[in-house]
gemmi code that builds the backbone of each chain (N, CA, C; Angstrom):
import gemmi

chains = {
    "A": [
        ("UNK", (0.851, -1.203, 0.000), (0.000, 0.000, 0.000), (0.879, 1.243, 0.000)),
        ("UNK", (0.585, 2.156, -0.862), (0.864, 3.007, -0.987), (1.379, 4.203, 0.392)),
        ("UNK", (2.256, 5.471, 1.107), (1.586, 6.327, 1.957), (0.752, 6.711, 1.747)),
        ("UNK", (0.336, 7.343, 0.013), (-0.881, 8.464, 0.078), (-2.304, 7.397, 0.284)),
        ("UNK", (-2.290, 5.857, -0.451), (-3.523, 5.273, 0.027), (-3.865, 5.378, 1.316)),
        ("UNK", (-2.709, 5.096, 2.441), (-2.573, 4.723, 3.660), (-3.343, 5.931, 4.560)),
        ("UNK", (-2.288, 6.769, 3.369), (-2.988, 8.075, 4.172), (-4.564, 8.601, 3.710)),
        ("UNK", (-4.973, 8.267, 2.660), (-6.230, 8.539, 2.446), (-7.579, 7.488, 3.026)),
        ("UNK", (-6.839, 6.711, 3.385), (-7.757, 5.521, 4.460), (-7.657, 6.347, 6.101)),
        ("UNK", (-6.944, 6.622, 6.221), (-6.705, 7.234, 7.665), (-7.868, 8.195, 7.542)),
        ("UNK", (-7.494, 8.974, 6.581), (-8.665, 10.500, 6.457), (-9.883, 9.930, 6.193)),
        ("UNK", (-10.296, 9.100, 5.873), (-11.358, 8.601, 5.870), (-11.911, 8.062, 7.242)),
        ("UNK", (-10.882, 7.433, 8.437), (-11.529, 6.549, 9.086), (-12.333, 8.003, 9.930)),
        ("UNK", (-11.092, 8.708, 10.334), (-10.945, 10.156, 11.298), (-11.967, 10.399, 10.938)),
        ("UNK", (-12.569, 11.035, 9.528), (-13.780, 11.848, 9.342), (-14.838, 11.171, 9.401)),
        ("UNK", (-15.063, 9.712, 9.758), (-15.846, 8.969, 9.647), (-16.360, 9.106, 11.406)),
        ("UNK", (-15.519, 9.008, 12.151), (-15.478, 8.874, 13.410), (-15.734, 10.326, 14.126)),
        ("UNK", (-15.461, 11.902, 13.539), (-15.857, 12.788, 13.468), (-17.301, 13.155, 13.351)),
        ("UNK", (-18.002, 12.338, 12.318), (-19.398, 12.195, 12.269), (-20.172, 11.628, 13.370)),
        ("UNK", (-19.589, 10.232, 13.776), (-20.171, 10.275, 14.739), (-19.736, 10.922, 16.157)),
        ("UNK", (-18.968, 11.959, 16.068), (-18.759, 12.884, 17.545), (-19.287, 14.004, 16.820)),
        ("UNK", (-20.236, 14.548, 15.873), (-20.667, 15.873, 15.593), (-22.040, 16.012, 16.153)),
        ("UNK", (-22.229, 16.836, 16.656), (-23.683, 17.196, 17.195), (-24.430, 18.101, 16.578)),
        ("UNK", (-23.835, 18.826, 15.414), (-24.612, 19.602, 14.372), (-24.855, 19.227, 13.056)),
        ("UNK", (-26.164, 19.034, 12.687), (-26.347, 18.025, 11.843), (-26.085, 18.586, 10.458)),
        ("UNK", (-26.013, 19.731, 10.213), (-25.511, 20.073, 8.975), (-24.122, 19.558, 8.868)),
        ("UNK", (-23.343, 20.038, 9.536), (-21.532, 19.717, 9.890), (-21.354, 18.252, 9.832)),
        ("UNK", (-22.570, 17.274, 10.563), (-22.571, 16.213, 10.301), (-22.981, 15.193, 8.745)),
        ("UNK", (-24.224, 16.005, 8.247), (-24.293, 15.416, 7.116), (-23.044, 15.749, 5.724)),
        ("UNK", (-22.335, 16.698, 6.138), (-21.684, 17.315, 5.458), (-20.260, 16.075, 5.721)),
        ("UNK", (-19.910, 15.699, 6.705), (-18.722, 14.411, 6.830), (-19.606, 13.403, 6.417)),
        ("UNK", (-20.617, 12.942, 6.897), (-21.070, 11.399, 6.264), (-20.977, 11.783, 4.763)),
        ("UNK", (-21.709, 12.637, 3.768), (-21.173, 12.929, 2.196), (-20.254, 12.615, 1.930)),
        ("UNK", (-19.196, 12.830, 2.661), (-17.644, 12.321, 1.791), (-17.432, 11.341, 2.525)),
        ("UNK", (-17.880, 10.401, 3.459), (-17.230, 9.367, 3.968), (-18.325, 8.219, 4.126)),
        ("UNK", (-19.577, 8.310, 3.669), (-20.459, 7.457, 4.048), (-21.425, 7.158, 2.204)),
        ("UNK", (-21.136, 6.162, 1.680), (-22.311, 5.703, 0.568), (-23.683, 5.997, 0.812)),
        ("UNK", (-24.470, 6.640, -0.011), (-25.621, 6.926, -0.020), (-26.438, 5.531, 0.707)),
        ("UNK", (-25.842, 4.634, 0.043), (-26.671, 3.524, -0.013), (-25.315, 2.436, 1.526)),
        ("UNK", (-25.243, 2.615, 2.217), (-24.134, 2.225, 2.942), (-24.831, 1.546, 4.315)),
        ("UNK", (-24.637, 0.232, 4.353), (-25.058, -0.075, 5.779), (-24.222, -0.409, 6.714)),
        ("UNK", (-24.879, 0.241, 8.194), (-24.473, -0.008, 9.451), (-24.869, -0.838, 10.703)),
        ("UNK", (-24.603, -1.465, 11.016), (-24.590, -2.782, 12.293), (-23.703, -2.444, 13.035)),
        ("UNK", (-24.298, -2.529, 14.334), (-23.576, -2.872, 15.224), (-24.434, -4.405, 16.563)),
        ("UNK", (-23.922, -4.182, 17.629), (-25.019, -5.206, 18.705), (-26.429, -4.600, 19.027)),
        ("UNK", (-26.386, -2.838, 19.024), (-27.724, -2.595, 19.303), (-28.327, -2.203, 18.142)),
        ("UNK", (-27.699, -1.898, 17.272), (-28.683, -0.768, 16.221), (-28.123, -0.962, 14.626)),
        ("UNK", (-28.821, -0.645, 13.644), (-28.260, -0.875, 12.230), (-29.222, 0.283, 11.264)),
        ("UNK", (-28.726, 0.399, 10.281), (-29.001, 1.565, 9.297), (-28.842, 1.412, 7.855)),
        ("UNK", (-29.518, 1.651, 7.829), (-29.883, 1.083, 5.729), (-29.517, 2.732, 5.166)),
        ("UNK", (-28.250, 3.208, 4.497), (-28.279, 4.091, 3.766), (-27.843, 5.259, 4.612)),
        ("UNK", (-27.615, 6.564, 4.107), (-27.140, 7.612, 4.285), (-28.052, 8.179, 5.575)),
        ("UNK", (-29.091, 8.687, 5.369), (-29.508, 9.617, 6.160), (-30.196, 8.937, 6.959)),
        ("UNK", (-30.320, 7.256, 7.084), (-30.976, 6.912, 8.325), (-29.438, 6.896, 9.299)),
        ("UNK", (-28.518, 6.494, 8.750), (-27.539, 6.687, 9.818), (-27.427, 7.835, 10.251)),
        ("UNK", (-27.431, 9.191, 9.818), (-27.382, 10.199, 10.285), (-28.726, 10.407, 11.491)),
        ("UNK", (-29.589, 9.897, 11.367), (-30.788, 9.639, 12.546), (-30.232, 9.211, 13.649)),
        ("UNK", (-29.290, 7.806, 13.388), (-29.044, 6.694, 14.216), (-27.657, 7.322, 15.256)),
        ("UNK", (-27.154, 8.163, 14.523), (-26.010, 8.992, 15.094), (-26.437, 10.257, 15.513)),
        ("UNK", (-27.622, 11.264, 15.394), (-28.647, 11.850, 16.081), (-29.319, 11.390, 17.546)),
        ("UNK", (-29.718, 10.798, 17.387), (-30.271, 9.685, 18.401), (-29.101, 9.095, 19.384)),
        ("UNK", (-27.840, 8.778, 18.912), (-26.426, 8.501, 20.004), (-26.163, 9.438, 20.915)),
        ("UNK", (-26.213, 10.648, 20.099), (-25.623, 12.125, 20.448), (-26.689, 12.637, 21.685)),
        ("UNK", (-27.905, 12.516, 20.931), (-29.157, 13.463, 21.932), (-28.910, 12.629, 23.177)),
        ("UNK", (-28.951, 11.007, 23.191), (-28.697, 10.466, 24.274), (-27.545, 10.743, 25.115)),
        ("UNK", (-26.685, 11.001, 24.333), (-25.121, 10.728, 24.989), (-24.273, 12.717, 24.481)),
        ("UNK", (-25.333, 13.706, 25.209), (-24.366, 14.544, 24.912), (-23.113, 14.885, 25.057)),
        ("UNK", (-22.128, 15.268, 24.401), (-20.143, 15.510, 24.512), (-19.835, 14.232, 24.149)),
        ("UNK", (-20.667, 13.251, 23.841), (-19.450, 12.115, 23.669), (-18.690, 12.353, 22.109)),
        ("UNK", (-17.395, 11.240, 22.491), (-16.426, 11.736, 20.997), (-15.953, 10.117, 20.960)),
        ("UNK", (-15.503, 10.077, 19.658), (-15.184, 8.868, 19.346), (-13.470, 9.214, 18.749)),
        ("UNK", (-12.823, 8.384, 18.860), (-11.343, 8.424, 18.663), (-11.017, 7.192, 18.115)),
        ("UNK", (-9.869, 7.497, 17.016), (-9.215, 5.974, 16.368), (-8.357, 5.648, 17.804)),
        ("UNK", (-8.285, 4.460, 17.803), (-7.153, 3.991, 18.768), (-6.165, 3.016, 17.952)),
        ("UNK", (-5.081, 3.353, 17.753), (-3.583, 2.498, 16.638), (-4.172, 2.397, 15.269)),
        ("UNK", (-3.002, 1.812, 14.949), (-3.349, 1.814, 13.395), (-4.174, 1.321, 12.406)),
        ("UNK", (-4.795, 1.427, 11.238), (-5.727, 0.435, 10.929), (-5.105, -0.605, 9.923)),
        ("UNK", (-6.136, -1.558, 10.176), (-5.585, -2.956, 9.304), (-6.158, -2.765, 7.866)),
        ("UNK", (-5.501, -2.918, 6.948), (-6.635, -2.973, 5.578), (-5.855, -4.205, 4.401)),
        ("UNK", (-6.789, -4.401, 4.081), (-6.367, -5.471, 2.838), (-7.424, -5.428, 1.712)),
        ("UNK", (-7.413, -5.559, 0.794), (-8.589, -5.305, -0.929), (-9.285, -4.112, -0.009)),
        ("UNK", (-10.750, -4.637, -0.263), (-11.344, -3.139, 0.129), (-11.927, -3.096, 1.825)),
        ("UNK", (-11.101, -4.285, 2.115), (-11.226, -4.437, 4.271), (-10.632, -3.546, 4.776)),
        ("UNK", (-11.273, -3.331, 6.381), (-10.793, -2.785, 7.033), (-10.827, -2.831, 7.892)),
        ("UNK", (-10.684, -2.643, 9.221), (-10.773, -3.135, 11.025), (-9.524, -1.994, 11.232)),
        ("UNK", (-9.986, -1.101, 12.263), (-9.479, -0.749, 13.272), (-10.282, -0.544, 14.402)),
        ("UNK", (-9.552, -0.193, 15.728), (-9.874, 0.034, 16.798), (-10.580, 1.001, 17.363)),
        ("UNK", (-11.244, 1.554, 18.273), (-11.846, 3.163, 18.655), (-12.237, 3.145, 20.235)),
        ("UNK", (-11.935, 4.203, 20.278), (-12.558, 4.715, 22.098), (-13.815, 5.543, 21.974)),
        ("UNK", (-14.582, 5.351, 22.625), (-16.008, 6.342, 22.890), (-15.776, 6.938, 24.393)),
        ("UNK", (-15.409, 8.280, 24.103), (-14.978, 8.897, 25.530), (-16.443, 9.487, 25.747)),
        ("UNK", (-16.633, 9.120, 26.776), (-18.681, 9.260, 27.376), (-18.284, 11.291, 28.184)),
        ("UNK", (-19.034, 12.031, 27.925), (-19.170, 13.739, 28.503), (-18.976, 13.045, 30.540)),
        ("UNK", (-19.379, 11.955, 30.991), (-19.103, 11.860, 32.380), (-17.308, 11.043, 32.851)),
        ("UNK", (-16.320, 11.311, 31.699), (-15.045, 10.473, 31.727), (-15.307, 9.042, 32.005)),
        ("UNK", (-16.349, 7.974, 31.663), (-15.870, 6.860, 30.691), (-15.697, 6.918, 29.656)),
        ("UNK", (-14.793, 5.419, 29.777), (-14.258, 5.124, 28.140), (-15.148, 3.675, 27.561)),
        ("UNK", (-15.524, 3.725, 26.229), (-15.959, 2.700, 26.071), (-15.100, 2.086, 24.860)),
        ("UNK", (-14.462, 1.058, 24.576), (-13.872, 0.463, 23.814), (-13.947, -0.648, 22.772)),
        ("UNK", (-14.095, -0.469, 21.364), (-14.532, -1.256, 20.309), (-14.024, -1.512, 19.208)),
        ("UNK", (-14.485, -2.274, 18.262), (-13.493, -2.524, 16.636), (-14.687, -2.400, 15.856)),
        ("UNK", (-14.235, -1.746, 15.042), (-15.249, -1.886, 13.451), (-14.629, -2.263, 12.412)),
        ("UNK", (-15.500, -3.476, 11.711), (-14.800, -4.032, 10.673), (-15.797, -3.207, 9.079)),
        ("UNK", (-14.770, -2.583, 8.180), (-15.694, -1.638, 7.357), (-14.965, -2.205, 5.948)),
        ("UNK", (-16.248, -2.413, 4.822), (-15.609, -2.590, 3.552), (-16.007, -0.855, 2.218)),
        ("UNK", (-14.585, -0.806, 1.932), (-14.646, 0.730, 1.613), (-15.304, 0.246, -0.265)),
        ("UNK", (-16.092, 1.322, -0.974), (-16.359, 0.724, -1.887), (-15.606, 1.944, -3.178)),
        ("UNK", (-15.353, 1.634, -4.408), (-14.448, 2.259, -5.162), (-14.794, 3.406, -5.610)),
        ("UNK", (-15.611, 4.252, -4.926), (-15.635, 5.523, -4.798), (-14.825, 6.223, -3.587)),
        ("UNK", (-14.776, 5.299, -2.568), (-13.424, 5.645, -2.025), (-14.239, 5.806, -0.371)),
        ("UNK", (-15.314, 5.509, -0.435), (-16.392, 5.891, 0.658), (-16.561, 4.607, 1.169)),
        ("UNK", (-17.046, 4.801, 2.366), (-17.390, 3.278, 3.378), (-18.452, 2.908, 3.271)),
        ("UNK", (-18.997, 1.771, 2.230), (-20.052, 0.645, 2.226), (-20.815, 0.310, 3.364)),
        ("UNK", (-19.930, -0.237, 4.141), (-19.957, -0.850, 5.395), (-19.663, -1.070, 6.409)),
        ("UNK", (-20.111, -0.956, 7.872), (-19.428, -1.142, 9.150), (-20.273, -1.876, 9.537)),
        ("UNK", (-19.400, -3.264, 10.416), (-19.755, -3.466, 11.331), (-19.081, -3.335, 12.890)),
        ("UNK", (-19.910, -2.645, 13.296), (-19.023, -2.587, 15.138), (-19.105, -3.429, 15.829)),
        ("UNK", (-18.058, -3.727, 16.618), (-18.129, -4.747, 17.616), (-18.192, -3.957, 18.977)),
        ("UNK", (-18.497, -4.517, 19.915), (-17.949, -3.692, 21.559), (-18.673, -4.578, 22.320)),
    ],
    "B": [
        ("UNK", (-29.224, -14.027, 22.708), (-29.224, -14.999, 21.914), (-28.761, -16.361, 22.608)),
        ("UNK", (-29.828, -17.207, 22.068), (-30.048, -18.592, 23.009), (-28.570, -19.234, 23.062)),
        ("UNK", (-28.820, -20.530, 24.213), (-27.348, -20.726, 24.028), (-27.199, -22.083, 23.316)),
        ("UNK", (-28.136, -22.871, 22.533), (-28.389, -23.400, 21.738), (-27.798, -22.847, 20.580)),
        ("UNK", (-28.189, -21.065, 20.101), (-27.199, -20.656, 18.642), (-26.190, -20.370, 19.182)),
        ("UNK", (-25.893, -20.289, 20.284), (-24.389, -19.960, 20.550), (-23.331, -21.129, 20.482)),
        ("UNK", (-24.233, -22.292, 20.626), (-23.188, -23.495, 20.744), (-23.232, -23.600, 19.270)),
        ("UNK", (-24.165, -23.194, 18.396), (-24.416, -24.219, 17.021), (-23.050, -22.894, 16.266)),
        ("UNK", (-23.219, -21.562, 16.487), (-22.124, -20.284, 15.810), (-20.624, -21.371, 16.511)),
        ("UNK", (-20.655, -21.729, 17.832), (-19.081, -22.005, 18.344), (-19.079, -23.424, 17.577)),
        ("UNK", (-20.113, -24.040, 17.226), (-19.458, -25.417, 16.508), (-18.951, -25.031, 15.205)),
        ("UNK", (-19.984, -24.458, 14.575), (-19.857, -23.476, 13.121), (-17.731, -23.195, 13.033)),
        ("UNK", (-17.460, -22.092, 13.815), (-16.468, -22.103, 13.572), (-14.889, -23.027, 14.175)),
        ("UNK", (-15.170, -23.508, 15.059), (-14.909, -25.048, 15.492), (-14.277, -25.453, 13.834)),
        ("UNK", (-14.968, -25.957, 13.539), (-14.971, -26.972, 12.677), (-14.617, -26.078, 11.346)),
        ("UNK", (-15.169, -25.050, 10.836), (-14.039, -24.239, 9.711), (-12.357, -24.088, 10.363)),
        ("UNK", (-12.241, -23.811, 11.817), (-10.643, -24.255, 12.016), (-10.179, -25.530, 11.688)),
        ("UNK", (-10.775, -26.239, 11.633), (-10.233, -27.470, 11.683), (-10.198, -27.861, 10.189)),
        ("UNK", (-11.172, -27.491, 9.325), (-10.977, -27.781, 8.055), (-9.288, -26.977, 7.678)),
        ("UNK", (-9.126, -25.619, 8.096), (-7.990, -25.309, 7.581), (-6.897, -25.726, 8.102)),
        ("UNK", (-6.923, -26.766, 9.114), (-5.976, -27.629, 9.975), (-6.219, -29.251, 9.225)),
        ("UNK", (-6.748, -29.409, 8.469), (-6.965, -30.945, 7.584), (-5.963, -31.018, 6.634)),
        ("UNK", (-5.344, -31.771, 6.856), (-4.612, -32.162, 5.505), (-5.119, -32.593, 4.479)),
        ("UNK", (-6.201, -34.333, 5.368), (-7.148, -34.793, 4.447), (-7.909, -34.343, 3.656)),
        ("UNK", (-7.479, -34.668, 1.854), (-8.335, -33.814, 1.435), (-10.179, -34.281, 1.439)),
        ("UNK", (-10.758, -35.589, 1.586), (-11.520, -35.986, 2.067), (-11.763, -35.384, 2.902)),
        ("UNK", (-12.137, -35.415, 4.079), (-11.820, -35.080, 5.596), (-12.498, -33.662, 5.154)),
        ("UNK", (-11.161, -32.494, 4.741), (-11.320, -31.406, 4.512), (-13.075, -31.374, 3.575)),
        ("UNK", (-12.753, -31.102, 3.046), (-14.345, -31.184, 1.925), (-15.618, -31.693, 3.046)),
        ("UNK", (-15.235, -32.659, 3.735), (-16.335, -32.732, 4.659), (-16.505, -31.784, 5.175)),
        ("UNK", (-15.480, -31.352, 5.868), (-15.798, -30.102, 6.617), (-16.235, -28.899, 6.302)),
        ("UNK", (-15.868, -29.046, 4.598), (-15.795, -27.709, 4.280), (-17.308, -27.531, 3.959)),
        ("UNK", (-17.656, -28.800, 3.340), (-19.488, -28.356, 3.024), (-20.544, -28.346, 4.006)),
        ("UNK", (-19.808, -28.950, 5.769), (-21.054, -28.461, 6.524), (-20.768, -26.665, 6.922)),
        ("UNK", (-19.866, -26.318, 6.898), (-19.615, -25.209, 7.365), (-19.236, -23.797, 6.110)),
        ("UNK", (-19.267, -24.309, 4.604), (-18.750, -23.360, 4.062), (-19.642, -23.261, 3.343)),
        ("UNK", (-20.312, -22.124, 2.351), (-21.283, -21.850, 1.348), (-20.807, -22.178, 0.124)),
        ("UNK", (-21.318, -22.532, -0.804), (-20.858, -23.026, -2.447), (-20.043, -22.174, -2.505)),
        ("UNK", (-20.608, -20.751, -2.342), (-20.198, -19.389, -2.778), (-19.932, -18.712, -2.074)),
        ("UNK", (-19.151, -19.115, -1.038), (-18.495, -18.150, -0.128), (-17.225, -18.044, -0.111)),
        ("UNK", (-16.964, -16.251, 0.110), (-15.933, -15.515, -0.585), (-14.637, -15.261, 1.078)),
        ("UNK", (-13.490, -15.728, 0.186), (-12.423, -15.828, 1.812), (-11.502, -14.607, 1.663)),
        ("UNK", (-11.234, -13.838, 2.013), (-9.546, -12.862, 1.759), (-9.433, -12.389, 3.229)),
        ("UNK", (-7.882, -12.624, 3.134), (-7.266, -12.293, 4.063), (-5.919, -11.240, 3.273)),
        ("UNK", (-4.929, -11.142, 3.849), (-4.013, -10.081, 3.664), (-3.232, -10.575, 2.392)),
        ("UNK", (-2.598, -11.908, 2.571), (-2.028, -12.334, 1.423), (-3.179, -13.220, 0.385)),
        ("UNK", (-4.204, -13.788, 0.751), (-4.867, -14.187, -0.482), (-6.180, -14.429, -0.187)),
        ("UNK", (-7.160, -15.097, -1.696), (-8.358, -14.761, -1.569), (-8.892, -15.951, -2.402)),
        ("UNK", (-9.842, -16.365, -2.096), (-10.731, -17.608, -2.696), (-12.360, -17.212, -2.784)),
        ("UNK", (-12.748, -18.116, -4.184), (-13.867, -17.455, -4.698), (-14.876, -19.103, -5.175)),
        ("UNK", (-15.447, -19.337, -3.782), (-16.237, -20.856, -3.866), (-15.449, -21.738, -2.848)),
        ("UNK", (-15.990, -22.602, -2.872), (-15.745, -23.583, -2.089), (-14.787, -24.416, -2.170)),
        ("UNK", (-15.067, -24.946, -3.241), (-13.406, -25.813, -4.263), (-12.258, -24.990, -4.392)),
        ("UNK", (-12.302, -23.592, -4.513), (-11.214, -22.798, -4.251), (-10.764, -22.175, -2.675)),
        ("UNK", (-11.537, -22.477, -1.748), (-11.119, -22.331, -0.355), (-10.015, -23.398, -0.191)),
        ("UNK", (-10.972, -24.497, -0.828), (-10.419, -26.227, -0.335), (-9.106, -25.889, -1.062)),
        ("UNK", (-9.086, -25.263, -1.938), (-7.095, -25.491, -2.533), (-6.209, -24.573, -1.851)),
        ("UNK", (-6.670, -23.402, -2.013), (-6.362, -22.585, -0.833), (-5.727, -22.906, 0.231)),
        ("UNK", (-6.006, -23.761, 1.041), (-6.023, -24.577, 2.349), (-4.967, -25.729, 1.709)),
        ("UNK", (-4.879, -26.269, 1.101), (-4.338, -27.330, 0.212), (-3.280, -26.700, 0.854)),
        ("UNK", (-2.736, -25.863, -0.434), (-1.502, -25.147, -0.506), (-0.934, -24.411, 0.684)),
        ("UNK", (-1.795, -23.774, 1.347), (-1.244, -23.550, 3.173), (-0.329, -24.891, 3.879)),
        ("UNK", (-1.364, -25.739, 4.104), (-0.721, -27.167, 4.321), (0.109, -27.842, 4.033)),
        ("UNK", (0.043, -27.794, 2.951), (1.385, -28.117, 1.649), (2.883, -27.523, 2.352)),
        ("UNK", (2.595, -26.262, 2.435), (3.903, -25.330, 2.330), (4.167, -25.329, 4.247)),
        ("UNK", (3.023, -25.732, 5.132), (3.407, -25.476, 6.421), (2.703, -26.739, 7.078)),
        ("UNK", (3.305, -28.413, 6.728), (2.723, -29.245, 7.195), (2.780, -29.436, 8.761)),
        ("UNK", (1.589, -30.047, 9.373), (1.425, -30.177, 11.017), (1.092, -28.618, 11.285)),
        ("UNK", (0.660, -27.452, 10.719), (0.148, -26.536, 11.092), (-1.231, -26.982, 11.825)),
        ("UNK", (-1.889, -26.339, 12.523), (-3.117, -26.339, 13.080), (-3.501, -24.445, 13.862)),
        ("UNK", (-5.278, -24.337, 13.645), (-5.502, -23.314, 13.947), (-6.402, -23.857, 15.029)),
        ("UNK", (-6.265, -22.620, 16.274), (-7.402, -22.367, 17.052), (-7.950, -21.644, 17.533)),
        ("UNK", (-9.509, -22.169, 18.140), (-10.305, -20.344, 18.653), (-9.482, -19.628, 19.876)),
        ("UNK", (-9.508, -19.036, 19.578), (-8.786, -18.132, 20.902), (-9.974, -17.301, 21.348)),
        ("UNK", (-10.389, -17.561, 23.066), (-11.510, -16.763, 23.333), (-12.805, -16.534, 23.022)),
        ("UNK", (-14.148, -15.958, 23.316), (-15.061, -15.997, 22.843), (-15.201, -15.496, 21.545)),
        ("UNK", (-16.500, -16.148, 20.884), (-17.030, -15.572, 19.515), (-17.718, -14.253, 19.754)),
        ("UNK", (-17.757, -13.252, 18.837), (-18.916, -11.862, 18.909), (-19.425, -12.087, 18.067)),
        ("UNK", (-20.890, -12.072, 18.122), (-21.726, -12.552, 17.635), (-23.176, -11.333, 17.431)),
        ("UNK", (-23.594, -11.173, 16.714), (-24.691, -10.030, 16.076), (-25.060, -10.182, 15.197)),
        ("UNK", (-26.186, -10.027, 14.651), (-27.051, -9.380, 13.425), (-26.569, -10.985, 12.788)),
        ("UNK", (-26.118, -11.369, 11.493), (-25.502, -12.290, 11.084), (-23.595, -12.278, 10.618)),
        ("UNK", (-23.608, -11.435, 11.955), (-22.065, -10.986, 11.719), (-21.324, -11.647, 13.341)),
        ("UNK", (-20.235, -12.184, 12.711), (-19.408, -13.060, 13.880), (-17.461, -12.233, 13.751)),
        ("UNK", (-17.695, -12.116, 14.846), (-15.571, -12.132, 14.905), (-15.313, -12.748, 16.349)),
        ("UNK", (-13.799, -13.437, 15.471), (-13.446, -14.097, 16.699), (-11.700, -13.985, 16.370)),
        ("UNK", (-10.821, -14.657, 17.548), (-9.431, -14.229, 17.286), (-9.225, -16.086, 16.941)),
        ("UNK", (-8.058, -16.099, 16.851), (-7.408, -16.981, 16.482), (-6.317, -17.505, 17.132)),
        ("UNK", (-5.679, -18.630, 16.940), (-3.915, -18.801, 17.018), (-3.716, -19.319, 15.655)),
        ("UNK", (-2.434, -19.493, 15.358), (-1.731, -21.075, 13.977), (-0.566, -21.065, 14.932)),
        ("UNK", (-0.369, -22.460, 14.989), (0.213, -23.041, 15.353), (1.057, -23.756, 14.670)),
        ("UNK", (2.491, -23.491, 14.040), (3.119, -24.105, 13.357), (3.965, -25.356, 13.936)),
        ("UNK", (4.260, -26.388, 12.986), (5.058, -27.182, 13.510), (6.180, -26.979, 13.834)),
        ("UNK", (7.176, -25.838, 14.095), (8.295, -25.135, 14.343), (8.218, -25.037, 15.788)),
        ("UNK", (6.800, -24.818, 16.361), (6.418, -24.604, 17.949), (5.825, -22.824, 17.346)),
        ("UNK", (6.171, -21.912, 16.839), (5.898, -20.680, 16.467), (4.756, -20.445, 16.680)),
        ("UNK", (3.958, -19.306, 17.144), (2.492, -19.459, 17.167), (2.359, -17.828, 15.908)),
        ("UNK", (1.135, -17.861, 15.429), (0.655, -15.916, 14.781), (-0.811, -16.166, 15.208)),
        ("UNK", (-1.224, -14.953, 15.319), (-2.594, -14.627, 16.415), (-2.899, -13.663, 15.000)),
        ("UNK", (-4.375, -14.085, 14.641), (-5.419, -13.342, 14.343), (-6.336, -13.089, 14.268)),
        ("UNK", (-7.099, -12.458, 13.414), (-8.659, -12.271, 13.592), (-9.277, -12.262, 12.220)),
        ("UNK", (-10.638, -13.405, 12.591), (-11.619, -12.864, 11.495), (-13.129, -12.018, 11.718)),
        ("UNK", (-13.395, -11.994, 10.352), (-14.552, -11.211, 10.006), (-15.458, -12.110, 9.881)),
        ("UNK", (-16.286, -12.788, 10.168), (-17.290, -13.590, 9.396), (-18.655, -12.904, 8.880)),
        ("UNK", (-19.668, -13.789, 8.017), (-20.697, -13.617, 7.158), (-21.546, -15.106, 7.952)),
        ("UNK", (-22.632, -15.257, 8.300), (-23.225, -16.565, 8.524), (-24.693, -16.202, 7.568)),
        ("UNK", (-24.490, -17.408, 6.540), (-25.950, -16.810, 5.258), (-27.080, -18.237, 6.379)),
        ("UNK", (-27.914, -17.246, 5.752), (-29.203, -18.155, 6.389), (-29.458, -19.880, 6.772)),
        ("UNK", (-28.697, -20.148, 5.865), (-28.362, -22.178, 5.723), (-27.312, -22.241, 6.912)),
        ("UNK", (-27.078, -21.528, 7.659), (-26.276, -21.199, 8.918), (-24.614, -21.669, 8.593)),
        ("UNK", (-24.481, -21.885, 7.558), (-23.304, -21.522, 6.639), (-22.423, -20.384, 6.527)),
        ("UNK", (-21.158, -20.412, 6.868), (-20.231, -19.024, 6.359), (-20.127, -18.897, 4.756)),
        ("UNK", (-20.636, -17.463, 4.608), (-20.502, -17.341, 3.175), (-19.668, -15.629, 3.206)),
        ("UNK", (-18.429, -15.720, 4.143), (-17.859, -14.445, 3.875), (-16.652, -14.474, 4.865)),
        ("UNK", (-15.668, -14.829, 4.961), (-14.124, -14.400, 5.958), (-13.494, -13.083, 5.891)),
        ("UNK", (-13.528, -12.838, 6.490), (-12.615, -11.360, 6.119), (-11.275, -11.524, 7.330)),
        ("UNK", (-10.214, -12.421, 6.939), (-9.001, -12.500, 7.926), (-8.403, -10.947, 7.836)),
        ("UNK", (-7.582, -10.570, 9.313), (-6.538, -10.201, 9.738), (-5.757, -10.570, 10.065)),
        ("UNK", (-4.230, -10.262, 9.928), (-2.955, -10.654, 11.286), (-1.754, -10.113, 10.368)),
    ],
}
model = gemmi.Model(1)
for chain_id, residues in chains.items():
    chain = gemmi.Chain(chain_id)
    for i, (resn, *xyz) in enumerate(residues, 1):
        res = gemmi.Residue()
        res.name, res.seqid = resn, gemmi.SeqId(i, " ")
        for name, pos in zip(("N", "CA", "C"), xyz):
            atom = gemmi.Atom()
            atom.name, atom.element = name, gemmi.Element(name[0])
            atom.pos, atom.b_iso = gemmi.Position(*pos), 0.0
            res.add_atom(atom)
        chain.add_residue(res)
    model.add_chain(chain)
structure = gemmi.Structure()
structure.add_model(model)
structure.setup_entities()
């Protein structure tokens, strides 16, 4: 892999993970656009999302529940064809940490298809 | 989730380790058709198989090149939606161990029809 791929997977995961720590939904729909497929689904253990703007609901709905929280990459990410898995912290507005992996397949527009989270 | 599917997901992948721990190519193929989909798609970092008969060579050629290898579960399965990860060991005949992780797919015939390795 390339640096600049390496590095354009990175900028992707960050702004991906940015979305879900944004609490303004313009600012927010504005990162899922460049980092999320119109048509892109999300899973995790509690919740899942068919497409663009229901995730933006589903990450609405995180936020209103969970105001200040932020999400952070934690080390590097793994990637191979269009896989991916790295690590993340969910720092909670009362100082917990919650700790998880998402496994995401990026599709050749350069945007994320798919996540699934683990935690 | 009952612990009836939890034993039937831990036999599930049980037994795909062990197919990639078969030498037998008999043996293997058994294993591979209770647990693998016609059409289920494998990639990991260095390679990728497309069907079933191409997992089974796949595996061939692992074996081939690292005989008395064997893999195992390491730790619990995560288990959701129809999405599984779990870690790994290989165990080479050298004594050497490599630790990784997959992605799984479980299609409705309670069959893996998707790997997505790390390590």
């Amino acid at each position: 892999m390339s640096p600049e791929e390496k590095g354009s997977i990175e900028r992707l995961v960050k702004r991906y993970l940015a979305a879900w720590s944004e609490p303004d939904r313009l600012a927010r729909m504005a990162l899922l656009a460049q980092v999320w497929r119109v048509d892109g689904i999300y899973t995790d253990p509690r919740s899942e999302a068919y497409g663009r703007s229901d995730l933006d609901e589903l990450i609405a709905g995180f936020l209103g529940a969970n105001p200040g929280a932020s999400f952070n990459l934690n080390g590097p990410i793994d990637h191979h064809h269009d896989h991916i898995r790295f690590f993340w912290s969910l720092n909670l507005a009362d100082g917990s940490e919650i700790s998880g992996m998402d496994y995401g397949e990026i599709s050749p527009d350069g945007r994320l298809v798919k996540i699934v989270g683990f935690f």
